[in-house]
C-alpha positions in Angstrom: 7.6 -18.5 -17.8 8.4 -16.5 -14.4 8.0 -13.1 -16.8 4.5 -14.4 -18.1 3.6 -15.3 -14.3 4.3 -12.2 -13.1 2.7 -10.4 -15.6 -0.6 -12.2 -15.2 0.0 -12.0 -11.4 -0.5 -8.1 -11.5 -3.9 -9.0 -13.2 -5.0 -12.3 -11.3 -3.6 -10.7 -7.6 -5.7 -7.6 -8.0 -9.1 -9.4 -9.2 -8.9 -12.1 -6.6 -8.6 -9.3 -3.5 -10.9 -7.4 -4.7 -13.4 -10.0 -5.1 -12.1 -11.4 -1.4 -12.9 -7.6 -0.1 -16.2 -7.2 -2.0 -17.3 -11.0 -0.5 -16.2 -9.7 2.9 -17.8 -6.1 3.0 -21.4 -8.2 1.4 -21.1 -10.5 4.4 -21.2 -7.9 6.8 -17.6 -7.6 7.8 -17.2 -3.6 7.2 -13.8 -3.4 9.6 -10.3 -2.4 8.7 -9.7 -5.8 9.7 -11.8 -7.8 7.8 -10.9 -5.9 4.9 -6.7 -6.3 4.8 -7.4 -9.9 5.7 -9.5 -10.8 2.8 -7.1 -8.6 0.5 -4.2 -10.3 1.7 -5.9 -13.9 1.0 -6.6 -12.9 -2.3 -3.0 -11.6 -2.9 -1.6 -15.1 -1.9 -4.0 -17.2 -3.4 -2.6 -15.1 -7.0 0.9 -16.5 -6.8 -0.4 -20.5 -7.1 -3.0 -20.0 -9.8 -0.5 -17.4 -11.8 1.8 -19.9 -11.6 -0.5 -22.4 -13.0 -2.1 -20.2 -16.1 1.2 -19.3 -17.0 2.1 -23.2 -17.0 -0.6 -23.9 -18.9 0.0 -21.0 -21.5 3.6 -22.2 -21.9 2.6 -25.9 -22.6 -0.1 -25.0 -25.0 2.1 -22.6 -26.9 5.0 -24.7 -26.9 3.1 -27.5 -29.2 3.5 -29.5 -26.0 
């Protein structure tokens, strides 16, 4: 299951950053800042719900 999570991490990481920079740079917020703040909150919010689609993958491909 940590292969599967890391796998859709790459994917899930990426698209929450850039829709945490793209929120940001909307709102106004057009510093370097702002920016690698946002990015980095999207990066960490990746490895919890990663973790949890790949949970939820496992269990429903398992027959469980």
């Amino acid at each position: 299951m940590l292969r599967l999570a890391a796998i859709l991490y790459s994917i899930i990481a990426t698209s929450l950053a850039g829709t945490g920079v793209i929120a940001v740079l909307v709102m106004g917020y057009v510093s370097v800042p702002a920016i690698l703040v946002a990015a980095g909150v999207g990066a960490v919010l990746g490895l919890p719900v990663s973790y949890l689609i790949a949970r939820k993958i496992t269990g429903a491909t398992s027959g469980g």
